[in-house]
C-alpha positions in Angstrom: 92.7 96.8 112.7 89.8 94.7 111.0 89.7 92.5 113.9 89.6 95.3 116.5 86.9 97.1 114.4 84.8 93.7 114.2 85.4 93.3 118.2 84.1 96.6 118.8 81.0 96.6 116.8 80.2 92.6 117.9 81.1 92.4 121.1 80.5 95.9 122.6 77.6 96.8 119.7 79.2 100.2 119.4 79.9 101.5 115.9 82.5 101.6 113.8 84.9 104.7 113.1 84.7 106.4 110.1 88.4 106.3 110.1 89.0 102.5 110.6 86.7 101.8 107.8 88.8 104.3 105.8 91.9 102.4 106.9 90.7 99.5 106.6 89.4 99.8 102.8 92.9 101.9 101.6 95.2 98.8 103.2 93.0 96.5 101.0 93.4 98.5 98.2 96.9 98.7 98.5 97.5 95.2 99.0 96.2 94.2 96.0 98.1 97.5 94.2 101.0 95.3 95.9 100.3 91.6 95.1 99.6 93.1 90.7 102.5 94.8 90.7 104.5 91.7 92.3 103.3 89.5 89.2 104.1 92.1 87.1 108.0 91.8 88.2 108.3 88.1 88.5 106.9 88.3 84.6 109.8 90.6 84.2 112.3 89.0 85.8 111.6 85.5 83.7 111.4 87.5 80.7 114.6 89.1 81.7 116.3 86.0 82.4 115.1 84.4 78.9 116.7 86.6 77.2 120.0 86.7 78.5 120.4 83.0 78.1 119.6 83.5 74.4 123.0 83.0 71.9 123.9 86.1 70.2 123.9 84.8 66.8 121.8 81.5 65.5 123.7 79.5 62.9 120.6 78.1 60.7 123.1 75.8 58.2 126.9 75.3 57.6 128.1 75.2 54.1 131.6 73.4 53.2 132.5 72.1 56.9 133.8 69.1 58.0 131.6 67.5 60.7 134.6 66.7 62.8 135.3 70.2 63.4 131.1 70.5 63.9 131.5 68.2 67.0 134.7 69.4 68.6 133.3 73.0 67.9 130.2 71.8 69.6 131.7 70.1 72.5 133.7 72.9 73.6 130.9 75.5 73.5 129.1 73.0 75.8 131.8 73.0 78.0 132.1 76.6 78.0 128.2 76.7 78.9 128.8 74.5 81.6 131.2 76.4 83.0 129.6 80.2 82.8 126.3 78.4 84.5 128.5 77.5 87.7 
């Protein structure tokens, strides 16, 4: 519509619709409505997806614990990660 409204005011020096300019002005409008509220969801979605990786629980120290059990404890909640991710 932009180019057909340029055409027709450059090439044929007739003026331009009040209705293309109208159209023209509300699809701009809109595409930027479109384009802010697209950044808006992709900040959404990588919030989203932040926190649904998070652990339910932190562990900030262990008290009384043998650090075999630590490392076999560790090892198979790797595996288990390894495994939900695929």
């Amino acid at each position: 519509l932009v180019i057909y409204a340029l055409y027709d005011k450059l090439v044929s020096g007739t003026a331009i619709p009040m209705w293309a300019s109208i159209i023209i002005t509300a699809s701009f409008f809109g595409a930027i409505n479109a384009l802010g509220i697209g950044i808006l969801g992709e900040y959404v979605v990588r919030i989203y997806d932040q926190v649904r990786r998070r652990p339910m629980y932190v562990v900030a120290r262990r008290v009384n614990c043998d650090p075999a059990e630590d490392e076999q404890a560790a090892d198979a909640d790797q595996r288990q990660n390894e495994t939900a991710t695929l």
